[in-house]
DRENPA-3360 file (N, C-alpha, C; in nm, 2 decimals, always signed):
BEGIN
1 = XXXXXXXX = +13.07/+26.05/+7.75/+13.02/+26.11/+7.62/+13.00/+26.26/+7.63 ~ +12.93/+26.29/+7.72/+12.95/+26.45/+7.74/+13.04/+26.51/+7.78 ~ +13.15/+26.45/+7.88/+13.26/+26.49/+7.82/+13.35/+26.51/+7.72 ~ +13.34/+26.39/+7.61/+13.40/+26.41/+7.46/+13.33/+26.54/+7.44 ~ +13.22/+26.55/+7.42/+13.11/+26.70/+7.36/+13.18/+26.82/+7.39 ~ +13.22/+26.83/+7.52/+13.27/+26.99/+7.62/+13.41/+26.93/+7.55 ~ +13.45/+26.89/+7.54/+13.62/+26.91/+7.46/+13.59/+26.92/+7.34 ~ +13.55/+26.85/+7.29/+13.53/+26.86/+7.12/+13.53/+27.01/+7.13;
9 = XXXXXXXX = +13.44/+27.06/+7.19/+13.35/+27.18/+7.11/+13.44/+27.33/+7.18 ~ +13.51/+27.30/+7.26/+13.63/+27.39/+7.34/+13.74/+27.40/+7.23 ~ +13.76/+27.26/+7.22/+13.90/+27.24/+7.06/+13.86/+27.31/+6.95 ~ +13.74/+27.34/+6.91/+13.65/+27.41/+6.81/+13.66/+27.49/+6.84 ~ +13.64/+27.57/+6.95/+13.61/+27.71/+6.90/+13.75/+27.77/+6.97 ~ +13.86/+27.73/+7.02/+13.98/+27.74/+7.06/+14.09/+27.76/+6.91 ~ +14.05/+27.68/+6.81/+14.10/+27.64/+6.69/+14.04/+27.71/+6.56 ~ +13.93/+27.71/+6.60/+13.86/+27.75/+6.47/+13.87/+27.88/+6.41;
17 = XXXXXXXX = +13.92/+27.98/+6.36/+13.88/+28.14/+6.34/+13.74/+28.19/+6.33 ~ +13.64/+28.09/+6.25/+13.55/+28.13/+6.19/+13.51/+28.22/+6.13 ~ +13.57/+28.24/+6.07/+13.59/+28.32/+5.88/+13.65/+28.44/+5.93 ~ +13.72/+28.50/+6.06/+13.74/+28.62/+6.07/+13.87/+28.70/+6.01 ~ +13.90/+28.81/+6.02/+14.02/+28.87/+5.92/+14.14/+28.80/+6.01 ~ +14.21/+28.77/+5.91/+14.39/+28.71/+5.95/+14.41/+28.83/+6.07 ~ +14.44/+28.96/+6.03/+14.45/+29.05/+6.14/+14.40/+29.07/+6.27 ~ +14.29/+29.01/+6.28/+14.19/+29.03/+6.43/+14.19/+29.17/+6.41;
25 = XXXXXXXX = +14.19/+29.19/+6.55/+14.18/+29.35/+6.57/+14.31/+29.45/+6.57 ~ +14.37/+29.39/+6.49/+14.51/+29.47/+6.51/+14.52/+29.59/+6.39 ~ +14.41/+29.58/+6.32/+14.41/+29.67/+6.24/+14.30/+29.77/+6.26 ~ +14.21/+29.80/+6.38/+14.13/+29.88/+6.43/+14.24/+30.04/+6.41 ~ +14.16/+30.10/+6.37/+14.15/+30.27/+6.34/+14.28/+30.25/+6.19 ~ +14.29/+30.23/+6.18/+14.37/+30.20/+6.04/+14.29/+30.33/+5.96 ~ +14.15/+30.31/+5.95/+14.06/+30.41/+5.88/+14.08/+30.53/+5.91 ~ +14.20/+30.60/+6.04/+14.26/+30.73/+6.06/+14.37/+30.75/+6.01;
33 = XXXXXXXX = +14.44/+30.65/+5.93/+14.57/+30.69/+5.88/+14.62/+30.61/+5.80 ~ +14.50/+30.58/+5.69/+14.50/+30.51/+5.58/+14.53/+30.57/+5.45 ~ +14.68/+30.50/+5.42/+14.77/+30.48/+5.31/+14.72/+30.40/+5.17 ~ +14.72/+30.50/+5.04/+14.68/+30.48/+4.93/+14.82/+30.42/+4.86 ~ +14.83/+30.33/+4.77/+14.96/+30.31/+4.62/+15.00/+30.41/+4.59 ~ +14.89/+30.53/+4.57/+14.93/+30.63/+4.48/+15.04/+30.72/+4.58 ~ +15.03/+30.70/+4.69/+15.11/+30.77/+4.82/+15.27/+30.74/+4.84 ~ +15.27/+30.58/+4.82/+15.40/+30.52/+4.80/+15.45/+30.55/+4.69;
41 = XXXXXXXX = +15.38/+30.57/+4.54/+15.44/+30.57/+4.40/+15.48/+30.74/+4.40 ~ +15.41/+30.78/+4.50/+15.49/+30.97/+4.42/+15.60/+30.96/+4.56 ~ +15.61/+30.92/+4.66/+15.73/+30.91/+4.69/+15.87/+30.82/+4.66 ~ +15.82/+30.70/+4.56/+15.92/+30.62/+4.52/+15.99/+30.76/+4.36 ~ +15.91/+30.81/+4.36/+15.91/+30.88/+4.21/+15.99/+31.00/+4.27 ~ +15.96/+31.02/+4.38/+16.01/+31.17/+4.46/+16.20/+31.07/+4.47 ~ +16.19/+30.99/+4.52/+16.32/+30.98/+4.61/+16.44/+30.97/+4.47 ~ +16.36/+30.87/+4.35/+16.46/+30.81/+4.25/+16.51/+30.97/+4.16;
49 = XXXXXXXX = +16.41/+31.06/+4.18/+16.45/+31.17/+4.11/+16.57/+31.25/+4.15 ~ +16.56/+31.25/+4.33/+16.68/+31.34/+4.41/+16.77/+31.26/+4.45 ~ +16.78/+31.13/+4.40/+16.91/+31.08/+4.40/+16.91/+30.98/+4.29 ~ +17.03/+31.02/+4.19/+17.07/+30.97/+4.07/+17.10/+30.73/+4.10 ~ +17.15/+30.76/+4.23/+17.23/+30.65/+4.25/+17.07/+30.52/+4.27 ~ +16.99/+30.60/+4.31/+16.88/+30.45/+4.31/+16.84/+30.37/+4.20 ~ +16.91/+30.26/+4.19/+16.82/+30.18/+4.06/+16.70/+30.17/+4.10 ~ +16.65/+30.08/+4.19/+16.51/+30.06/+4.22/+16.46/+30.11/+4.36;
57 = XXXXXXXX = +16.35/+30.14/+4.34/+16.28/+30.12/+4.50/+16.11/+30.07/+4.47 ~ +16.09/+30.02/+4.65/+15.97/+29.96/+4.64/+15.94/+29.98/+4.77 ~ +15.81/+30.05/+4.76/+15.77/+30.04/+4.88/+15.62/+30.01/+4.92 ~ +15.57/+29.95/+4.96/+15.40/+29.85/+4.99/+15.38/+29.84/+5.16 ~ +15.29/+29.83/+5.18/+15.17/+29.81/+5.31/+15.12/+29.64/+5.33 ~ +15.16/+29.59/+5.43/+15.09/+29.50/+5.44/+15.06/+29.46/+5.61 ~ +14.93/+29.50/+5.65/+14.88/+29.50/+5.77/+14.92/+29.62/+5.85 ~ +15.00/+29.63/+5.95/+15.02/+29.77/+5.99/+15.23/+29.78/+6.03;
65 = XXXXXXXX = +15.24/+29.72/+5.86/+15.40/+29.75/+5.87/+15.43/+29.77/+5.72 ~ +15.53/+29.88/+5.70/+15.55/+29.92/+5.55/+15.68/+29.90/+5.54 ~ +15.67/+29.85/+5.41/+15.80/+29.79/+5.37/+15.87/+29.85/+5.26 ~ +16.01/+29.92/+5.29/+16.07/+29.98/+5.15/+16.22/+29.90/+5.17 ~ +16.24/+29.89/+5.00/+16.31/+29.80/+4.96/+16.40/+29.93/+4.88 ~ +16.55/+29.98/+4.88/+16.59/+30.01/+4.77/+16.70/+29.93/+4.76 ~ +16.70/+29.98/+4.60/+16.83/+29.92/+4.57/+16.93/+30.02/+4.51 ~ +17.07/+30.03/+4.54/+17.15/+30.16/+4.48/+17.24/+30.05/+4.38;
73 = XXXXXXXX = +17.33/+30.15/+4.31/+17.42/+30.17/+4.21/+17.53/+30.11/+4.29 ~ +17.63/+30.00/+4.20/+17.75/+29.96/+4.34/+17.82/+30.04/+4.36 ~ +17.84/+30.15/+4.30/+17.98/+30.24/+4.35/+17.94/+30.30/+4.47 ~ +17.74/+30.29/+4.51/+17.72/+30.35/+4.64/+17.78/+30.38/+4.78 ~ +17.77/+30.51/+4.88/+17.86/+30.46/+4.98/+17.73/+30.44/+5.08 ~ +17.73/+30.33/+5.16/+17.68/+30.26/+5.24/+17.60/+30.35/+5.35 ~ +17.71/+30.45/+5.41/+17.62/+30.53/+5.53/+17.55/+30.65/+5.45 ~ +17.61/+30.70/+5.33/+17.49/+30.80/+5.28/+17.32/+30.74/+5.21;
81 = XXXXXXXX = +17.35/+30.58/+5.18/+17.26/+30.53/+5.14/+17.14/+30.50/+5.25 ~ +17.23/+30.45/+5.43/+17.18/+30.45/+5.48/+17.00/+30.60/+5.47 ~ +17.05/+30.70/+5.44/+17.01/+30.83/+5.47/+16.85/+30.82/+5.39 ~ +16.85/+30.72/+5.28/+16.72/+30.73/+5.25/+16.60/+30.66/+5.33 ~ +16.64/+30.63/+5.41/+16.55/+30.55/+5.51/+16.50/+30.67/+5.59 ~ +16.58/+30.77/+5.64/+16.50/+30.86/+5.70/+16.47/+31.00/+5.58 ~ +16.47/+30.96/+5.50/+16.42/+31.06/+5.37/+16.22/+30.99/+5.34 ~ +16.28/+30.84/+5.35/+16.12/+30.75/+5.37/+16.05/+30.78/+5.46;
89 = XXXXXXXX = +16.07/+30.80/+5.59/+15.98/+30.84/+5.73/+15.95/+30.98/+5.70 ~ +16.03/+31.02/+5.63/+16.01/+31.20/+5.64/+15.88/+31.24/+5.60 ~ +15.86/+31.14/+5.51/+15.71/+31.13/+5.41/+15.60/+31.11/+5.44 ~ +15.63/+31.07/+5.60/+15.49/+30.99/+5.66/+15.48/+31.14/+5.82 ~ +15.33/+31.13/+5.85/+15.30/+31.21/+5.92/+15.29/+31.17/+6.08 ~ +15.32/+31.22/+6.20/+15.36/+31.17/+6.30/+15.25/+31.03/+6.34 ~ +15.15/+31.13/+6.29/+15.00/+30.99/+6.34/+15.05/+30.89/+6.26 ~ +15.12/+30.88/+6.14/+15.12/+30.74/+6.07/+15.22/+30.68/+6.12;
97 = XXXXXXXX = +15.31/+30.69/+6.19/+15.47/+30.66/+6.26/+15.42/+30.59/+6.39 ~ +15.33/+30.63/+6.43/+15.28/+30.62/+6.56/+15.18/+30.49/+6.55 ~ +15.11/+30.46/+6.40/+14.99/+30.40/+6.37/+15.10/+30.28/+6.33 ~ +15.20/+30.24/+6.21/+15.27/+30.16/+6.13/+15.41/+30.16/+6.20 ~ +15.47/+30.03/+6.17/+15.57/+29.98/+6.16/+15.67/+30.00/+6.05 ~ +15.79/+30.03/+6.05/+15.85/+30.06/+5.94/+15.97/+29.93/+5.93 ~ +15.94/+29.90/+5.80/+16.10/+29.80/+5.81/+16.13/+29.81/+5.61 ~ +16.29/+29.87/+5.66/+16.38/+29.89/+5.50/+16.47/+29.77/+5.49;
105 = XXXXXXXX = +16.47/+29.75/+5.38/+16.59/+29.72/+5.32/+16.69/+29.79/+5.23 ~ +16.80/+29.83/+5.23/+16.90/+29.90/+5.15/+17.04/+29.77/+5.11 ~ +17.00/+29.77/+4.97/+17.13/+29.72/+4.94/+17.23/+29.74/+4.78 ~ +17.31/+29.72/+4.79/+17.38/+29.73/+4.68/+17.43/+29.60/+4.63 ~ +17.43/+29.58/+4.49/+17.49/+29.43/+4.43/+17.63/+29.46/+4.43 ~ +17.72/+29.38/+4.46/+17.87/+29.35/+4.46/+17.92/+29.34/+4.35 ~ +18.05/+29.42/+4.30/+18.15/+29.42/+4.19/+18.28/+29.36/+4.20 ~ +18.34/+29.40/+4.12/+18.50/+29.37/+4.10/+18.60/+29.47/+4.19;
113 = XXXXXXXX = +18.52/+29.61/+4.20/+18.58/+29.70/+4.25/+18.47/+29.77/+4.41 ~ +18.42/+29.66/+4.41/+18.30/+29.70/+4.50/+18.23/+29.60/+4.63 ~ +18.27/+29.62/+4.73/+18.20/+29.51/+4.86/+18.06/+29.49/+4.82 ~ +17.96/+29.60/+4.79/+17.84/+29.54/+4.85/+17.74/+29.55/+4.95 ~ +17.63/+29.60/+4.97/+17.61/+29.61/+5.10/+17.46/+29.52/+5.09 ~ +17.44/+29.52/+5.18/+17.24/+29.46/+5.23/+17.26/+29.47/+5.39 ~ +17.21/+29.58/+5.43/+17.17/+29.61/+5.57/+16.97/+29.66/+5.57 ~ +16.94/+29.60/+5.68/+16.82/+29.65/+5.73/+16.82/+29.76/+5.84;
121 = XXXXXXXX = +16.67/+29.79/+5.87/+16.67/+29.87/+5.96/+16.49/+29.87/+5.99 ~ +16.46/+29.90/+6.09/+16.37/+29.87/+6.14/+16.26/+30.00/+6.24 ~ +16.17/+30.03/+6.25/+16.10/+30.19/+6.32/+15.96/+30.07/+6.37 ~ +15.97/+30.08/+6.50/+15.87/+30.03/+6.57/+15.78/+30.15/+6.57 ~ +15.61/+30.12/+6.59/+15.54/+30.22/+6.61/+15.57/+30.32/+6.75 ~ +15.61/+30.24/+6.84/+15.60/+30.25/+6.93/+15.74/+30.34/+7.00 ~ +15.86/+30.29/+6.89/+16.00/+30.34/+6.85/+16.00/+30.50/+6.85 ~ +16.15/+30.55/+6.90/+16.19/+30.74/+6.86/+16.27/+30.71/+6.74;
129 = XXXXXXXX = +16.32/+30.60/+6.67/+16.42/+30.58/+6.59/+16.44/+30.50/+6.49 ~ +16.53/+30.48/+6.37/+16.56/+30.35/+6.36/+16.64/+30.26/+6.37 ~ +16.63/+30.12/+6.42/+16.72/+30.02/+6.43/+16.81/+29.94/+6.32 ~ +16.93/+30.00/+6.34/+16.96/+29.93/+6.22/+17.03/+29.76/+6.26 ~ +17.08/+29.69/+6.15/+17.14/+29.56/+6.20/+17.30/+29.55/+6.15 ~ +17.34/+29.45/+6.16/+17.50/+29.47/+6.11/+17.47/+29.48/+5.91 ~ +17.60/+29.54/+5.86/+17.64/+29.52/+5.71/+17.64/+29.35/+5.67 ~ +17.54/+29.29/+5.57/+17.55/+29.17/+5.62/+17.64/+29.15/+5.47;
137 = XXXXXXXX = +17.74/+29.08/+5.47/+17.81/+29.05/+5.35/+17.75/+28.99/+5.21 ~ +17.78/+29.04/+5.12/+17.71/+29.04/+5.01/+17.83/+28.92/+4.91 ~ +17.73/+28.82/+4.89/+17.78/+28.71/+4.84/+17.76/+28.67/+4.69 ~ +17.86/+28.67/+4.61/+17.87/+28.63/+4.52/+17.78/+28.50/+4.45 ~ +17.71/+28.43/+4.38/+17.60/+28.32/+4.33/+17.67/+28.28/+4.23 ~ +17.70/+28.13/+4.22/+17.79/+28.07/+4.13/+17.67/+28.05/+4.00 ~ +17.62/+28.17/+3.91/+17.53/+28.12/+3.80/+17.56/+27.98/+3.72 ~ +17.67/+27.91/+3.73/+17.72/+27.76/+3.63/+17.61/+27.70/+3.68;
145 = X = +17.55/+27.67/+3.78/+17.49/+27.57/+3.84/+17.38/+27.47/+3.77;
% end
């Protein structure tokens, strides 16, 4: 019986969180290089102004990795589009590069006269660069369905 007790209560507290943040301590000093909405929105507002070709962008925080999403015009060309990704880092100050993880998405929707692109890319904190992945083929969606 006291054996059941010393397991039970090991499986407990081995298992249990007890009400603590999803993050644990992985978000310790965050409070030195803490990122407002209003930070993301004048740079989403900065990038769509100096290039005609972005339909959308999006860019949000969640824990200590920021995520920008754009989307271009199809006639876009793929390695200049690449280029807003380091136009996005440019924005951020070395302590925050050093503090967050960066991960983009860039893609373009596919035409009649037009491939298509969706490639990612990736900036570890700990990273000098970013990682990109292959051109992943942009696939047409049969809407009849």
């Amino acid at each position: 019986i006291v054996c059941a007790i010393l397991i039970g209560t090991l499986l407990f507290q081995c298992f249990y969180s007890g009400g603590t943040d999803k993050y644990g301590n992985r978000l310790d000093g965050m409070e030195n290089v803490e990122i407002d909405e209003t930070r993301f929105e004048e740079i989403e507002s900065k990038l769509k102004q100096a290039d005609t070709s972005i339909i959308d962008i999006e860019i949000k925080r969640t824990g200590r990795i920021i995520y920008s999403t754009v989307t271009f015009q199809p006639q876009s060309d793929l390695e200049v589009s690449k280029n807003v990704a380091v136009k996005i880092l440019e924005d951020f100050s070395e302590a925050e590069e050093l503090y967050y993880d960066f991960n983009f998405t860039i893609k373009s929707e596919k035409t009649d006269t037009n491939d298509g692109f969706l490639i990612s890319a990736a900036k570890n904190s700990n990273g000098n660069g970013l990682i990109w992945n292959n051109n992943r083929q942009v696939v047409e969606t049969d809407s009849e369905e």
